[in-house]
C-alpha positions as CSV (number, residue, x, y, z in Angstrom):
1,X,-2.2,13.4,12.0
2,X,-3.9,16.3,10.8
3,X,-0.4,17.8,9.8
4,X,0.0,14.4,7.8
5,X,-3.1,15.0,6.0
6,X,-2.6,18.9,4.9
7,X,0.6,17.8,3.5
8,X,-0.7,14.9,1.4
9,X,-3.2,17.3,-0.3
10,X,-0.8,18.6,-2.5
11,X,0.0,15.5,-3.5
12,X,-2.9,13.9,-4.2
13,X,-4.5,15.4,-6.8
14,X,-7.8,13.7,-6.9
15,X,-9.8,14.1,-3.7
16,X,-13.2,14.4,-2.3
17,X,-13.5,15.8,1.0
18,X,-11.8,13.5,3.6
19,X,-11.4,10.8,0.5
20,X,-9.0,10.8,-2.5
21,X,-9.5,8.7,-5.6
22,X,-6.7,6.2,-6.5
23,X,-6.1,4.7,-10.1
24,X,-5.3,0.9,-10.8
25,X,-4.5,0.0,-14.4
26,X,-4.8,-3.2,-15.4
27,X,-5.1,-6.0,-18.3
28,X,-7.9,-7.7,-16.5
29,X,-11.7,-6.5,-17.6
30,X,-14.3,-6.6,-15.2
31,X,-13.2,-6.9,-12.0
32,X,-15.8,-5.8,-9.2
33,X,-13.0,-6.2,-6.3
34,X,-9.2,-6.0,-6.0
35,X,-8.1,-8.5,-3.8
36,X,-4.5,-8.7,-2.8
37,X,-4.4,-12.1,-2.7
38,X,-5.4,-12.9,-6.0
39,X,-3.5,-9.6,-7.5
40,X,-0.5,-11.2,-6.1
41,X,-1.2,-14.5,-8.4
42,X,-0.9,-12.3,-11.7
43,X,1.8,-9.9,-10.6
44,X,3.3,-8.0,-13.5
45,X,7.4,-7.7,-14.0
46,X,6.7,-4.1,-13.3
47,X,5.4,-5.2,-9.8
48,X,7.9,-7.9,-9.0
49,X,11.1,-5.5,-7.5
50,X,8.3,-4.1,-5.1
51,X,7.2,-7.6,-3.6
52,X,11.1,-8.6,-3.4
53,X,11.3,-5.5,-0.7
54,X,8.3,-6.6,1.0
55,X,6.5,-9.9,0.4
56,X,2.8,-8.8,1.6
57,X,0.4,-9.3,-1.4
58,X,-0.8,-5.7,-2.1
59,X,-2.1,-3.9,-4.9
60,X,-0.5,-0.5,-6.5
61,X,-2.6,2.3,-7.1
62,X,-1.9,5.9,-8.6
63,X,-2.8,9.1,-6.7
64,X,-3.7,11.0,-9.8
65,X,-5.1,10.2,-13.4
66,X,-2.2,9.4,-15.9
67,X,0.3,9.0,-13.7
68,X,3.4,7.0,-14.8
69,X,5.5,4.4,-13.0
70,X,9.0,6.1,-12.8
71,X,10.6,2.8,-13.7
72,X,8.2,1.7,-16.7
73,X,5.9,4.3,-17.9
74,X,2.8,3.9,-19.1
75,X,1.5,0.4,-17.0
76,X,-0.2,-1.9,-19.9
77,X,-3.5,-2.5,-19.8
78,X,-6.6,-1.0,-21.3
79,X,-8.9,-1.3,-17.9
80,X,-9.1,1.4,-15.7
81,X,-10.3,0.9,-11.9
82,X,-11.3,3.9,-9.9
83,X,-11.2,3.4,-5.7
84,X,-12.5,6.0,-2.8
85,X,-10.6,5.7,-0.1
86,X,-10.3,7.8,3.2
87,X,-7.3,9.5,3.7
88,X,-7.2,8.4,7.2
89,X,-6.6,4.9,6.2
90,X,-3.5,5.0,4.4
91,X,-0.1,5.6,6.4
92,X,2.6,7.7,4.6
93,X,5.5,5.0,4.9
94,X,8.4,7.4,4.6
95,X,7.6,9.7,6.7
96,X,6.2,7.3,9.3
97,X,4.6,9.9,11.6
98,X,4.1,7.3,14.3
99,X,7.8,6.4,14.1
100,X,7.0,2.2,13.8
101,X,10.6,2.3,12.3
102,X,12.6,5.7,12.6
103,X,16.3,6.1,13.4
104,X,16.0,7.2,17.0
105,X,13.7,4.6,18.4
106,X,14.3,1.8,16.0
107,X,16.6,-0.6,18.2
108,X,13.7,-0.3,20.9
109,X,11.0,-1.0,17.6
110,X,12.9,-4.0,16.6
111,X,13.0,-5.4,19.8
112,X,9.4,-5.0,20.8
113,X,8.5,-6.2,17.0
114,X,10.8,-9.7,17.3
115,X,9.2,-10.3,20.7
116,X,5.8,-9.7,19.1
117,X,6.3,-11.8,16.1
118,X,8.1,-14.7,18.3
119,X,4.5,-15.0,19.8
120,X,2.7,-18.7,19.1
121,X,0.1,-17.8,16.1
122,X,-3.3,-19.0,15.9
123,X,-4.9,-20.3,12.3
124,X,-8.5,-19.9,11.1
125,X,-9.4,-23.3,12.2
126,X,-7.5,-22.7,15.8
127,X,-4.7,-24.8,15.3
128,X,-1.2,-23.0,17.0
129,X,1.9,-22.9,15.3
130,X,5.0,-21.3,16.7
131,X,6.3,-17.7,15.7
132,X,9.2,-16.4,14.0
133,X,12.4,-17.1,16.5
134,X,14.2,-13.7,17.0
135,X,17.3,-14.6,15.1
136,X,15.3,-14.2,12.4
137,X,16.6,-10.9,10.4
138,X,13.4,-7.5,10.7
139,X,12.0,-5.9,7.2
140,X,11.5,-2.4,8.0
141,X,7.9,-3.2,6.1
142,X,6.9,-6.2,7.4
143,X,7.6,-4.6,11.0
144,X,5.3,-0.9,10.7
145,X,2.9,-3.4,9.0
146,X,3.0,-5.4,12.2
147,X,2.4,-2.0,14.6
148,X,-0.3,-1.0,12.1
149,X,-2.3,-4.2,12.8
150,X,-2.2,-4.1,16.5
151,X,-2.4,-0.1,17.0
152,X,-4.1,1.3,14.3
153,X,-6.4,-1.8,12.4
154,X,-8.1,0.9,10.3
155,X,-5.0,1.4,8.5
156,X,-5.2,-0.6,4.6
157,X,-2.1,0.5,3.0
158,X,1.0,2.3,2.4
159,X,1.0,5.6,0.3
160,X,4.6,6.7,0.0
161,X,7.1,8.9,-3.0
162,X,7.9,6.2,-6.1
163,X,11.6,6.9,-6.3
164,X,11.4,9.4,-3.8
165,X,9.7,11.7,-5.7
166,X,6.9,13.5,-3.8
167,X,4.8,14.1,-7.1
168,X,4.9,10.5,-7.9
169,X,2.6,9.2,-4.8
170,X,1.9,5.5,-5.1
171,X,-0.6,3.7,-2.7
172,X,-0.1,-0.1,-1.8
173,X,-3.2,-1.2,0.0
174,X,-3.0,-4.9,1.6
175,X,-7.5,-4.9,1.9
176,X,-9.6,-5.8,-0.9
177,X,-11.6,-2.9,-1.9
178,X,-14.5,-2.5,-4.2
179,X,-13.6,-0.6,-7.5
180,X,-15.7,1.1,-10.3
181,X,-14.7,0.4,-13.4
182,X,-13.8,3.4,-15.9
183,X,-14.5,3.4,-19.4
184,X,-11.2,5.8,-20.6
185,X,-8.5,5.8,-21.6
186,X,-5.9,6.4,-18.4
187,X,-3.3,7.7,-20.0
188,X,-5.0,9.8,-22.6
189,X,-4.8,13.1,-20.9
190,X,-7.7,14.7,-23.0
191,X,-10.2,12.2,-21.3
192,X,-10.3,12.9,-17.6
């Protein structure tokens, strides 16, 4: 992991010992915590491609002040959210260090993850429904999601390349999290 780390440094731009500052532009003022399920209620159209990939409400963060999305630019919205987060709970996706879903071992992954997910489930109020039969086809996703919740339960999101492009780091973190509200302008580069 501590390879994983160095190479995220050069990455992230904004960091403060073992935590890095993400970004969250949005339309909404005042907001004291961003909660996935509530963020996924007011998704924007430059959000919606990412949730047809995966379906887990999530909110999208920036690794670095005024960055872009590579598929809309500048994300409206005049409210700027600031979030400390420690490194060690975000998982770099692509590069999947723990190999949930690699190449070499992911006919054995998808195997243990339908037999997990087949499993009878348990509500809140303890009622049991049945799990997903196996037939059922895997998202890559929704399966290192899975792993993450039974092996490594500190994990809260995804940070991975937008487009592939390793300056272009975008986190997706499935926890609320508290945020501090900034008052500048994100994409005014003058400001920071």
């Amino acid at each position: 992991m501590k390879t994983l780390f160095e190479s995220w440094n050069k990455y992230i731009k904004e960091q403060e010992g073992d935590e890095t500052i993400l970004y969250h532009v949005s339309p909404v003022p005042d907001i004291e915590v961003l909660d996935p399920a509530i963020a996924v209620q007011n998704r924007q159209i430059y959000s919606t491609a990412e949730y047809r990939a995966w379906d887990q409400p999530r909110v999208f963060y920036f690794t670095k002040w005024g960055q872009e999305d590579t598929g809309v630019g500048e994300i409206p919205g005049k409210n700027v959210y600031k979030v400390h987060i420690n490194k060690s709970d975000l998982y770099d996706i692509y590069k999947d260090p723990d190999c949930y879903s690699c190449r070499d071992r992911y006919d054995e992954r998808v195997k243990e993850y339908k037999k997990m997910r087949a499993e009878p489930k348990t509500d809140e109020e303890g009622n049991e429904y049945p799990g997903t039969p196996e037939y059922y086809p895997v998202n890559s996703f929704r399966m290192v999601h899975a792993f993450l919740q039974k092996e490594q339960p500190n994990i809260k999101g995804f940070i991975y390349p937008q487009s592939g492009n390793r300056d272009n780091m975008i986190v997706a973190l499935w926890e609320p999290v508290p945020v501090e509200r900034l008052d500048k302008s994100f994409y005014n580069k003058e400001e920071n």
